[in-house]
C-alpha angles and dihedrals in degrees: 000000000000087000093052097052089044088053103021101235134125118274087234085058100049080055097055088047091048092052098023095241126119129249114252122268094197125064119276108246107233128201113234109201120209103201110210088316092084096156111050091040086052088068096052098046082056106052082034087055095234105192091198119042160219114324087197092192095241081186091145135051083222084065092038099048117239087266103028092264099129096048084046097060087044100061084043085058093050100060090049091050092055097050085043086049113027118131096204136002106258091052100119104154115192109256106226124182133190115214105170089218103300102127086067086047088048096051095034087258082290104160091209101049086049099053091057093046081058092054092060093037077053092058103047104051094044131155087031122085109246123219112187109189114206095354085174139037126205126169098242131057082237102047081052098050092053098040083057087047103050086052102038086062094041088057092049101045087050090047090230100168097230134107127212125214121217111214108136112091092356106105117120128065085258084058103050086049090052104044090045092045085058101041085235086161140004087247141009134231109232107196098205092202089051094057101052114212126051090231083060087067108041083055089054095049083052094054098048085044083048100048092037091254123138110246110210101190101204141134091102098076078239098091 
C-alpha cells in the first residue's frame, strides 16, 4: 500500500511489476459463501450475479444425507434456482460446495462408490460446471494427497466434468507445492492467513498457474 501512494499506482499493480505478471483485464471471480442458510443467500448471489456459489457448508452427514441424498437435491435445486433468477442468458456461475469431507465419511471412503456419486452429482448440476471441495478426509497430510489424487485421475480418465478442491492438511506454501506436484485436486485452496505474508500467496498462486492447477485464494471469507 505504502509503494502504490508513493507511486501512485494501484496496489494490484505494484503487484504485476513486482512478479512481472499483468493485472487482469477480466473480473476476479469471487467466491460468495452462504453459511447454513443455503437457500435465502442463494437468491441474493443470483440477482447480485455471483460468479462463484454457494459453499453451502455440507459439514454433517445429517446436512449431506447418509447417501448424499440430501447434497444431491440441493444442486438439483441450484440449477433451477439460476434459470428461475438470471438476469441475462449468458449468466452460468460455478457451483462450489464445501463438504468437509463428508462424502468419504457417506460411502465408507470407498473410490468406487464415490465416483459414481459423482456421476450423479454430474448429472444434477448439468449444464453447470461442479466444484466439491474436500470431498474426503484422512488423518495425515500423505494419506490426503493420494486419496486426491486417486480421485482427481479417476475423474479425468472417465471424463466426469467435475473438479475437486484440496483444502484439509494443505495449508503452508510446502503444502500447496505438494499437493500440485503431485495433481492431488483440480484445484487448491490458498489461505491466505495461513501462509503469512502476502508475497507467500502470490507465490502459491504461481506455482498452481504454473503446474496447471486452480488456485482458490481463500481463508479470508473474501475468496
Amino acid at each position: 500500500d505504502g509503494v502504490a501512494k508513493s507511486k501512485k499506482m494501484l496496489m494490484a499493480e505494484v503487484i504485476a511489476e513486482e512478479y512481472s505478471t499483468s493485472v487482469s483485464d477480466v473480473e476476479i471471480p469471487i467466491f460468495s459463501q452462504s453459511g447454513d442458510d443455503r437457500f435465502n443467500n442463494v437468491d441474493k448471489m443470483i440477482l447480485k450475479g455471483a460468479l462463484v456459489l454457494p459453499h453451502g457448508l455440507f459439514n454433517t452427514i445429517h446436512k449431506l444425507g447418509p447417501s448424499g441424498e440430501l447434497l444431491l437435491e440441493y444442486v438439483q435445486w441450484l440449477g433451477k434456482r439460476v434459470e428461475e433468477l438470471k438476469a441475462h442468458e449468458d449468466y452460468k456461475p460455478v457451483f462450489h460446495i464445501d463438504v468437509y469431507g463428508t462424502i468419504g465419511m457417506a460411502f465408507n471412503n470407498d473410490y468406487d462408490k464415490i465416483i459414481e456419486y459423482f456421476r450423479e452429482l454430474e448429472r444434477a448440476a448439468y449444464p453447470f460446471k461442479l466444484r466439491i471441495e474436500g470431498p474426503i478426509d484422512v488423518d495425515d497430510r500423505q494419506g490426503q494427497m493420494l486419496a486426491l489424487k486417486e480421485l482427481t485421475q479417476r475423474i479425468d480418465n472417465e471424463k466426469i466434468n467435475i473438479e475437486i478442491v484440496a483444502d484439509e492438511w494443505c495449508n503452508t506454501r510446502d503444502d500447496i507445492k505438494y499437493f500440485a506436484d503431485h495433481r492431488a485436486g483440480h484445484m487448491i485452496q490458498i489461505k491466505t492467513p495461513d501462509l503469512g505474508g502476502i508475497n507467500n500467496s502470490i507465490e502459491a498462486v504461481l506455482y498452481c498457474k504454473e503446474k496447471g492447477i486452480g488456485a482458490y485464494q481463500g481463508g479470508t471469507c473474501n475468496e
